[in-house]
LUMKE-598240 format. One record per residue (C-alpha): residue number from 1; residue in three letters; x, y, z. Coordinates in steps of 0.1 Angstrom, whole numbers, m for minus. Layout:
BEGIN
@num: NUM, residu: ALA, east: X, north: Y, up: Z
...
This chain:
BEGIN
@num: 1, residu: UNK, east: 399, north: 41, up: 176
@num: 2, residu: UNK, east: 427, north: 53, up: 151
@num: 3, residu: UNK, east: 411, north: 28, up: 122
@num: 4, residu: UNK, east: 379, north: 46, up: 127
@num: 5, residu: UNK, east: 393, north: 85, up: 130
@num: 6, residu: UNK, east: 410, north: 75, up: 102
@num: 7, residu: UNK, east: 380, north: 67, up: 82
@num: 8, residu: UNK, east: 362, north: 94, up: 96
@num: 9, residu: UNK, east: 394, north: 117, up: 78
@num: 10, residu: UNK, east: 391, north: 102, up: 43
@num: 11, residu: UNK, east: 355, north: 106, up: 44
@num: 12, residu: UNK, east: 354, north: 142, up: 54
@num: 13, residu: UNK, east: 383, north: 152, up: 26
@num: 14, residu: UNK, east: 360, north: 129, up: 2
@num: 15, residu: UNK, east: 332, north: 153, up: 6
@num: 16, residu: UNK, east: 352, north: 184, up: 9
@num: 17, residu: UNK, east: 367, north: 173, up: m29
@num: 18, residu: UNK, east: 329, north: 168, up: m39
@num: 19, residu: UNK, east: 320, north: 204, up: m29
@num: 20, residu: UNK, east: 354, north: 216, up: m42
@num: 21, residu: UNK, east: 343, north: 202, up: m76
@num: 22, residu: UNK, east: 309, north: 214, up: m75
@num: 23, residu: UNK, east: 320, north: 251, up: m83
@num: 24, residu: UNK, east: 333, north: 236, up: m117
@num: 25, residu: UNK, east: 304, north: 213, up: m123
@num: 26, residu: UNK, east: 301, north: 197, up: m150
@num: 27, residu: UNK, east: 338, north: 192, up: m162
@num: 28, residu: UNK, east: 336, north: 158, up: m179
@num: 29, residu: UNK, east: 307, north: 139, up: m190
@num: 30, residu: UNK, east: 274, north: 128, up: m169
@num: 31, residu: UNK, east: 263, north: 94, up: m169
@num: 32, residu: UNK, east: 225, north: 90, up: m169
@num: 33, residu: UNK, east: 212, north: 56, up: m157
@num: 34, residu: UNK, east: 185, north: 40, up: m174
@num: 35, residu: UNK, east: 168, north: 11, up: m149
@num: 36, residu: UNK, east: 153, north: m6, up: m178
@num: 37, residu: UNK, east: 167, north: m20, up: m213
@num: 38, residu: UNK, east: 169, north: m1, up: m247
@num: 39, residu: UNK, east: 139, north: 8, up: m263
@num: 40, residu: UNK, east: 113, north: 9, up: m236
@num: 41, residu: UNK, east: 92, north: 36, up: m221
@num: 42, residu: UNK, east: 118, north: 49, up: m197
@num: 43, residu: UNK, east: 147, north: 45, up: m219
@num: 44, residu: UNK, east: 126, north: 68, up: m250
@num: 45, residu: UNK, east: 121, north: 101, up: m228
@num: 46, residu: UNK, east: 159, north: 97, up: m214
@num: 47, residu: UNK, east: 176, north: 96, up: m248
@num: 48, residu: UNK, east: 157, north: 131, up: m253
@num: 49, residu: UNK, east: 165, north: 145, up: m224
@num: 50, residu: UNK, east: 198, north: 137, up: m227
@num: 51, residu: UNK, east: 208, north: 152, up: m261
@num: 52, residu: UNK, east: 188, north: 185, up: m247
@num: 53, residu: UNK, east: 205, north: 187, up: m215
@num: 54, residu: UNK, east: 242, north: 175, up: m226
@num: 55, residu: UNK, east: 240, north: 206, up: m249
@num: 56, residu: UNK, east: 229, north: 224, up: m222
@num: 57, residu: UNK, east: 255, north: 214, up: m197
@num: 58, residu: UNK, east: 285, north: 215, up: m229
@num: 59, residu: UNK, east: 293, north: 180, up: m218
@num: 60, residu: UNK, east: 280, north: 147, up: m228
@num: 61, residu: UNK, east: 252, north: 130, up: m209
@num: 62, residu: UNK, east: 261, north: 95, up: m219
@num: 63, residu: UNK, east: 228, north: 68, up: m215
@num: 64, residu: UNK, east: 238, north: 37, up: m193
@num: 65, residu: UNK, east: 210, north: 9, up: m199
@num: 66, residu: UNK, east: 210, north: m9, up: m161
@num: 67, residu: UNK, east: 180, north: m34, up: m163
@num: 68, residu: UNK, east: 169, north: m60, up: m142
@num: 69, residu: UNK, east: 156, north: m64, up: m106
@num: 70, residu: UNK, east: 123, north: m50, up: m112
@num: 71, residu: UNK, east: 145, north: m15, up: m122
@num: 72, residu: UNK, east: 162, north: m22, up: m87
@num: 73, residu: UNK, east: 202, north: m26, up: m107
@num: 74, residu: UNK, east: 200, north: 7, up: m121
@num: 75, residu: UNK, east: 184, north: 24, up: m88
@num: 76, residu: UNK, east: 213, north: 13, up: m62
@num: 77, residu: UNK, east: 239, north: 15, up: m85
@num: 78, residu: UNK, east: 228, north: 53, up: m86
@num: 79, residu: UNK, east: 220, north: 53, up: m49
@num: 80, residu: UNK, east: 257, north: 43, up: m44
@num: 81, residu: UNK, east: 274, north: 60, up: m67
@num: 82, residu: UNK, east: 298, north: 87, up: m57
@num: 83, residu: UNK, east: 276, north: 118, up: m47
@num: 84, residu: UNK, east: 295, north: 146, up: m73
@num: 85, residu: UNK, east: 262, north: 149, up: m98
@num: 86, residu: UNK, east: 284, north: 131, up: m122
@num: 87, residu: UNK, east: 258, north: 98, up: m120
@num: 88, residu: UNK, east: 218, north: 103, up: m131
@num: 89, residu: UNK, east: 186, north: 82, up: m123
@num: 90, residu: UNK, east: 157, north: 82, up: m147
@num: 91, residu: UNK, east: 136, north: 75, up: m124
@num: 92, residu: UNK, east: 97, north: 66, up: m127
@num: 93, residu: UNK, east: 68, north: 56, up: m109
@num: 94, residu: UNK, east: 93, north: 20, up: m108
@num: 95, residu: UNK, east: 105, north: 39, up: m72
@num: 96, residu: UNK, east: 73, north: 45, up: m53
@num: 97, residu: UNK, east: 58, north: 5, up: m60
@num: 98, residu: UNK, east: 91, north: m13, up: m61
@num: 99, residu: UNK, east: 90, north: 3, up: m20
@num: 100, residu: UNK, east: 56, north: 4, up: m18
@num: 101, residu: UNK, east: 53, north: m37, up: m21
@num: 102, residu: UNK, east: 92, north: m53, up: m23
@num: 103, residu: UNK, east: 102, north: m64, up: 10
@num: 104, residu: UNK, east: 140, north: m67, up: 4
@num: 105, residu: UNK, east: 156, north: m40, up: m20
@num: 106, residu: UNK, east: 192, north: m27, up: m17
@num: 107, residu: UNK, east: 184, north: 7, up: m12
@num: 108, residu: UNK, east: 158, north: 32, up: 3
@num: 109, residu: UNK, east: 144, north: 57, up: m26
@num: 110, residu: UNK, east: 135, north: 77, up: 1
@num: 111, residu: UNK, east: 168, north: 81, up: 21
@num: 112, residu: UNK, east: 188, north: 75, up: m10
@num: 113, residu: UNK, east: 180, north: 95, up: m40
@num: 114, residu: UNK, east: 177, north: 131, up: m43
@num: 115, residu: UNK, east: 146, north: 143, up: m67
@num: 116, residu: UNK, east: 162, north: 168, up: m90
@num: 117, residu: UNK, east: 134, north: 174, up: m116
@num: 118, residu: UNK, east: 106, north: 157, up: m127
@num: 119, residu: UNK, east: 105, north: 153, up: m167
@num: 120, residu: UNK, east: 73, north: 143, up: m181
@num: 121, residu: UNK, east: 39, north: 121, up: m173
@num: 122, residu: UNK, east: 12, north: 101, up: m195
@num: 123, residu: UNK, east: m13, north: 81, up: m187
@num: 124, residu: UNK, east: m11, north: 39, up: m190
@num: 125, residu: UNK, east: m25, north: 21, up: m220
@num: 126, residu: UNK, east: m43, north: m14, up: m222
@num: 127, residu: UNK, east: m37, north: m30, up: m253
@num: 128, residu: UNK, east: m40, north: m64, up: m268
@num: 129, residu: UNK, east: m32, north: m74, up: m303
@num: 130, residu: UNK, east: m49, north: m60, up: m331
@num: 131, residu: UNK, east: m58, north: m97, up: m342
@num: 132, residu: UNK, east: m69, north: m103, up: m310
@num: 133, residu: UNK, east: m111, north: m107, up: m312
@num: 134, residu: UNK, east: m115, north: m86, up: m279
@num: 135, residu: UNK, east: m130, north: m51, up: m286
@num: 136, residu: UNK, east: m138, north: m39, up: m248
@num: 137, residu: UNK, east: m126, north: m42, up: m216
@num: 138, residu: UNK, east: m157, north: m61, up: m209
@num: 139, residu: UNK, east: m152, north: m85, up: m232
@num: 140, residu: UNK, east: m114, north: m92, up: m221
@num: 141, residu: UNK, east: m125, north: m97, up: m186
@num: 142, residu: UNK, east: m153, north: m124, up: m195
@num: 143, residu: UNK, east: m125, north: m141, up: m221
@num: 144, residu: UNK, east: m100, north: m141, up: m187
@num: 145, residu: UNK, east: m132, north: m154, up: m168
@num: 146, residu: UNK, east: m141, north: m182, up: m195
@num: 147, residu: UNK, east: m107, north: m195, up: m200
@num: 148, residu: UNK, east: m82, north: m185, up: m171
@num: 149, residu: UNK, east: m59, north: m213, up: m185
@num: 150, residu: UNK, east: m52, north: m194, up: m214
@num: 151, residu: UNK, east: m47, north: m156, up: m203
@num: 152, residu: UNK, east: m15, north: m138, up: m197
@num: 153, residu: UNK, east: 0, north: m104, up: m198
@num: 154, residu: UNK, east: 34, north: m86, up: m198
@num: 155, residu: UNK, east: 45, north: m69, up: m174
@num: 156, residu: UNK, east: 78, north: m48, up: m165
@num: 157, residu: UNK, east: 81, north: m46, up: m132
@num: 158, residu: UNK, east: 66, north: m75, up: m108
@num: 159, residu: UNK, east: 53, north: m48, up: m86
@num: 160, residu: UNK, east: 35, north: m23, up: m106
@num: 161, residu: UNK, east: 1, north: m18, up: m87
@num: 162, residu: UNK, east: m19, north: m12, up: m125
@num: 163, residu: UNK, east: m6, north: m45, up: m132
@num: 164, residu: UNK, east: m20, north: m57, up: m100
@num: 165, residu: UNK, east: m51, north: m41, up: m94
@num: 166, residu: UNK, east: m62, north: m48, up: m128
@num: 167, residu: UNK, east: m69, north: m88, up: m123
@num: 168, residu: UNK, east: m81, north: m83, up: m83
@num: 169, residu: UNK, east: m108, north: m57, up: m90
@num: 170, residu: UNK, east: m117, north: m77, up: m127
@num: 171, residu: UNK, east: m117, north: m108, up: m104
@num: 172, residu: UNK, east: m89, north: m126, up: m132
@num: 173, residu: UNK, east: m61, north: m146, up: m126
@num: 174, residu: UNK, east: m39, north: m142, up: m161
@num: 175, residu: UNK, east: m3, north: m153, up: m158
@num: 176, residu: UNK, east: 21, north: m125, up: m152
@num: 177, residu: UNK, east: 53, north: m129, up: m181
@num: 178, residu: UNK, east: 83, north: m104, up: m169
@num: 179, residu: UNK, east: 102, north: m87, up: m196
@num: 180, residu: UNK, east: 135, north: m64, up: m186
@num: 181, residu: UNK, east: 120, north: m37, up: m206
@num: 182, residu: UNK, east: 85, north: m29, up: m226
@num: 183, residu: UNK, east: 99, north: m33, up: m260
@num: 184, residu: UNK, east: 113, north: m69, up: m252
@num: 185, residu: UNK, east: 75, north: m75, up: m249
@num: 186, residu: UNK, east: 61, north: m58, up: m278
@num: 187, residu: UNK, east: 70, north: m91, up: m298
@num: 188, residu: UNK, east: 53, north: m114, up: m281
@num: 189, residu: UNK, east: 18, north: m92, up: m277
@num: 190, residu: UNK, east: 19, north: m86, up: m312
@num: 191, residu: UNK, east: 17, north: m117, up: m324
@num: 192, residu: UNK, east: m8, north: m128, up: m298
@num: 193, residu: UNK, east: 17, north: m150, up: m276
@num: 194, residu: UNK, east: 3, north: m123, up: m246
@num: 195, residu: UNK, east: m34, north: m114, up: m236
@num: 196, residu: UNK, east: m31, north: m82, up: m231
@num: 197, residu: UNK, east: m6, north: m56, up: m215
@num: 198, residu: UNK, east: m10, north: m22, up: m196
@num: 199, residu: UNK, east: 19, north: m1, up: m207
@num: 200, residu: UNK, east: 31, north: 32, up: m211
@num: 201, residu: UNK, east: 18, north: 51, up: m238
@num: 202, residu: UNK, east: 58, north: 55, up: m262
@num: 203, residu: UNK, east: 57, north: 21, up: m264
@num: 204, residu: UNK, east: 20, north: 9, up: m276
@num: 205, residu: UNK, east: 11, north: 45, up: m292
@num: 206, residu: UNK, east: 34, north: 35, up: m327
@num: 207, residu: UNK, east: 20, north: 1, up: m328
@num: 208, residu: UNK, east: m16, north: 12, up: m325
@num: 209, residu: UNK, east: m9, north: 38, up: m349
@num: 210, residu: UNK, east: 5, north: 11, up: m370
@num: 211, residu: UNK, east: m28, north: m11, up: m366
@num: 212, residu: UNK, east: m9, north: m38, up: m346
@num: 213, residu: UNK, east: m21, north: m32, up: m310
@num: 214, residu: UNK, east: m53, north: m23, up: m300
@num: 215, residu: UNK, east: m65, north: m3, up: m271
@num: 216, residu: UNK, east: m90, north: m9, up: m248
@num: 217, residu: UNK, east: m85, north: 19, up: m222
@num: 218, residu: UNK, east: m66, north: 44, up: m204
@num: 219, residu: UNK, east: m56, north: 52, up: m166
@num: 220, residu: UNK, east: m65, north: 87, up: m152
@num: 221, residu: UNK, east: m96, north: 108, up: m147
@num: 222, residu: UNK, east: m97, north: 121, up: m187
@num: 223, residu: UNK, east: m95, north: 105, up: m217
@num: 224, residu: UNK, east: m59, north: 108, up: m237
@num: 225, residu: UNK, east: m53, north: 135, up: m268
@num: 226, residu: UNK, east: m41, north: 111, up: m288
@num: 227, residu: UNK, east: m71, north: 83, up: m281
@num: 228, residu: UNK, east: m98, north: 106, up: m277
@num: 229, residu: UNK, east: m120, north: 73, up: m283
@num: 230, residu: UNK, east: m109, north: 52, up: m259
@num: 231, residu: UNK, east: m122, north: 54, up: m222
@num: 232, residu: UNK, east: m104, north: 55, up: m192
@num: 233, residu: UNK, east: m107, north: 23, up: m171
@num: 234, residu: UNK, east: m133, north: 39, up: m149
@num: 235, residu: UNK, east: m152, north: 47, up: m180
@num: 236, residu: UNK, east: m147, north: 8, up: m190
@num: 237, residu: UNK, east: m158, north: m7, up: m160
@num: 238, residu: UNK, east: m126, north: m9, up: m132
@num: 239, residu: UNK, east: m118, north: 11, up: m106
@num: 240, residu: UNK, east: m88, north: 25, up: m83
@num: 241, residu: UNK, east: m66, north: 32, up: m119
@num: 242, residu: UNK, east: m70, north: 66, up: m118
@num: 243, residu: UNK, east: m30, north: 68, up: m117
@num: 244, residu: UNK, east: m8, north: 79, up: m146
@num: 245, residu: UNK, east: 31, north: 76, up: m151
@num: 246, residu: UNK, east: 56, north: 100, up: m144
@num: 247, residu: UNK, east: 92, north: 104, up: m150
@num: 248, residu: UNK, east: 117, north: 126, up: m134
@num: 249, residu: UNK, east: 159, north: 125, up: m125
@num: 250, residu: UNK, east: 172, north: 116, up: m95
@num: 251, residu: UNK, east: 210, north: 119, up: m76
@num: 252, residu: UNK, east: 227, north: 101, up: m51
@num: 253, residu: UNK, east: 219, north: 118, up: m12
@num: 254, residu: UNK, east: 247, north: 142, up: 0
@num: 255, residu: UNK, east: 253, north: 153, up: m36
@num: 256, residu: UNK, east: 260, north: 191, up: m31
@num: 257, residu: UNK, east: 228, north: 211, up: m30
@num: 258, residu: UNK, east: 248, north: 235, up: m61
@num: 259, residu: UNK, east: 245, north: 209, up: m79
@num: 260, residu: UNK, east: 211, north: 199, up: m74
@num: 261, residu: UNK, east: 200, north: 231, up: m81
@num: 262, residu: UNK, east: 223, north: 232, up: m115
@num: 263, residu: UNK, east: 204, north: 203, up: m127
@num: 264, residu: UNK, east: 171, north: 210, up: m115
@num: 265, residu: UNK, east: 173, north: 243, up: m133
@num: 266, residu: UNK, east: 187, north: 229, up: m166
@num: 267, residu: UNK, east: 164, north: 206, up: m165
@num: 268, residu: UNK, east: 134, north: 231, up: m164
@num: 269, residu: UNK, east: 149, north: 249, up: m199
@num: 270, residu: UNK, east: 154, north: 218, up: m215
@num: 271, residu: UNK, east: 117, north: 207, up: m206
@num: 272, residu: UNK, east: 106, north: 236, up: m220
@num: 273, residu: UNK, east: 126, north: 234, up: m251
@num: 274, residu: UNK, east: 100, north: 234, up: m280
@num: 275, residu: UNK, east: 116, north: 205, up: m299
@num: 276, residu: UNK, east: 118, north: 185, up: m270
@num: 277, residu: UNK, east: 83, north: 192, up: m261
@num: 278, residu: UNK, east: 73, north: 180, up: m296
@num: 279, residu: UNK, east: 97, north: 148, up: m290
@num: 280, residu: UNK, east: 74, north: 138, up: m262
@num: 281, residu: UNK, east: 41, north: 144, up: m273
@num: 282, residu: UNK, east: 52, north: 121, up: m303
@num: 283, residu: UNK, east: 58, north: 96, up: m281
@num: 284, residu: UNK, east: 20, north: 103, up: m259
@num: 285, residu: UNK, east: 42, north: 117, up: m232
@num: 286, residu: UNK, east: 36, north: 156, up: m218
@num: 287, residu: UNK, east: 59, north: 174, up: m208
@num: 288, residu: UNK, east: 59, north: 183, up: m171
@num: 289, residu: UNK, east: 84, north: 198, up: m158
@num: 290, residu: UNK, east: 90, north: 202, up: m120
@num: 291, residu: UNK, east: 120, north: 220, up: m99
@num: 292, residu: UNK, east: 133, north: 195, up: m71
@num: 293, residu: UNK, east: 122, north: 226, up: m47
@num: 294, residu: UNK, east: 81, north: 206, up: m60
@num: 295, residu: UNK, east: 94, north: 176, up: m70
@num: 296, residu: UNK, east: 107, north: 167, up: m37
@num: 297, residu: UNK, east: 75, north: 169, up: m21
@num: 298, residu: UNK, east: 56, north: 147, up: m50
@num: 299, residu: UNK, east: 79, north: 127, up: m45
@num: 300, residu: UNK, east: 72, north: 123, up: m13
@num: 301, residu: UNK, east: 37, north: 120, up: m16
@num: 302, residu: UNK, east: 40, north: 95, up: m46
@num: 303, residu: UNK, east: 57, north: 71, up: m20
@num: 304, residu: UNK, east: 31, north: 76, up: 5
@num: 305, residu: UNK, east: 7, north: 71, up: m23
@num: 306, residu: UNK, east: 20, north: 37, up: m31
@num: 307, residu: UNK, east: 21, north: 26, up: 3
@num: 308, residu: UNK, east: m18, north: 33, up: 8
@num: 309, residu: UNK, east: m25, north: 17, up: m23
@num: 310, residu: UNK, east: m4, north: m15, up: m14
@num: 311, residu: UNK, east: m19, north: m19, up: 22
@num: 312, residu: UNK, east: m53, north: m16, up: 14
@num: 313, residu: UNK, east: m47, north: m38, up: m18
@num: 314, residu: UNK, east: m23, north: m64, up: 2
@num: 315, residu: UNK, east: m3, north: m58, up: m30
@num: 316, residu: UNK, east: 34, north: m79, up: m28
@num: 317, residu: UNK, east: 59, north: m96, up: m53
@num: 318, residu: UNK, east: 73, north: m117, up: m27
């Protein structure tokens, strides 16, 4: 009785230092965890976002590359981390699939994470190498058909449901290569090692722009800006990829809601900074800002989302 009242004690003065501390916020620098390795898709829009909103806050938003796990390292490390607003999640649409079709993960993005703000969203890209022979969609899905043996594509992320759906409604079977982040796979598409990969639009854009990647088609209901000739995949032939990407920050539960709100505001300037606009949509990503008063709510629905899409797909990594 007196070892629980006791740790009922420390935990009560832990959080009544948290709220103490909020009033000050921020009064050293903020750690912003990055689920995925240098370099990728996630890890480009949180290096803006961080120089914006460090100068913003007048401390430093330090980047903390966490990958592994299908993104799951970086996700409870936030979800356990001490709830003072002092440790960020870039999260993605990594939160709703990793729940939506992993049975065991250490943490519940649902119960765990706070939705501060969402940051930005773009559509998915299929590319394959620009050597590659393959000018369609149509005539990647009858190469997969006529030699199964020899297909493959990169994924990051066992559970993303583009990656998924993409062979079951082609009726493929390519071999699934799992990288800890997009640009650890850009080598090995480029120089044909990979079939094809579906991939977030900073990562392919500077390497079709290059004329080393090619690409086939786009998720979404409307073609991309910046590949105003390339169809979306309903255009090209497949259905149920309708979905684009999304990025937004994320805080441990019980972080004080004065701090939530300090974020989610900053967050909305920085978003709407001009140069950091520009940033994005040089990487193909639009900024989208969203206070967590709106984000909360996509968030939910995002995870209910995922959860359709996985029943009625039978969608699972394990």
């Amino acid at each position: 009785m007196n070892r629980r009242l006791a740790t009922l004690t420390l935990a009560a003065l832990s959080l009544a230092c948290i709220q103490a501390g909020a009033a000050d916020y921020p009064d050293k620098p903020v750690r912003m965890i990055v689920p995925f390795a240098a370099g990728g898709g996630v890890d480009n829009i949180s290096r803006v976002v961080a120089t914006a909103l460090g100068a913003r806050l007048k401390q430093p938003v330090i980047i903390d590359n966490r990958p592994g796990a299908n993104a799951n390292i970086g996700a409870d490390a936030v979800a356990k981390a001490q709830p003072d607003g002092y440790t960020l999640l870039m999260g993605a649409t990594f939160l709703s699939f990793n729940r939506a079709t992993m049975k065991q993960i250490p943490y519940d993005a649902a119960k765990d994470l706070i939705p501060v703000a969402r940051t930005g969203k773009a559509p998915f890209v299929l590319v394959v190498p620009a050597t590659s022979p393959l000018k369609s969609v149509a005539e990647l899905i009858a190469s997969m058909k006529a030699h199964p043996d020899k297909a493959s594509y990169g994924a990051v992320g066992a559970g993303s449901p583009t990656n998924l759906i993409f062979p079951k409604n082609t009726g493929t079977s390519p071999v699934q290569v799992l990288y800890k982040g997009g640009a650890a796979a850009m080598p090995d598409l480029i120089a044909g090692r990979l079939t094809y990969m579906i991939q977030t639009t900073s990562e392919v854009l500077p390497h079709i722009a290059s004329g080393k990647l090619r690409a086939l088609a786009v998720t979404g209901t409307t073609r991309f800006k910046h590949l105003p000739d390339v169809p979306t995949m309903k255009e090209a032939g497949v259905s149920d990829l309708e979905g684009t990407g999304w990025w937004g920050l994320f805080l441990p539960a019980r972080t004080p809601a004065s701090v939530v709100a300090r974020l989610s505001d900053e967050i909305q300037a920085v978003m709407k900074q001009p140069d950091v606009v520009a940033a994005l949509d040089r990487m193909g990503i639009e900024s989208a800002p969203m206070p967590a008063a709106q984000f909360q709510p996509f968030f939910t629905d995002e995870l209910k989302s995922y959860a359709d899409v996985a029943r009625q797909f039978n969608l699972s990594t394990e």
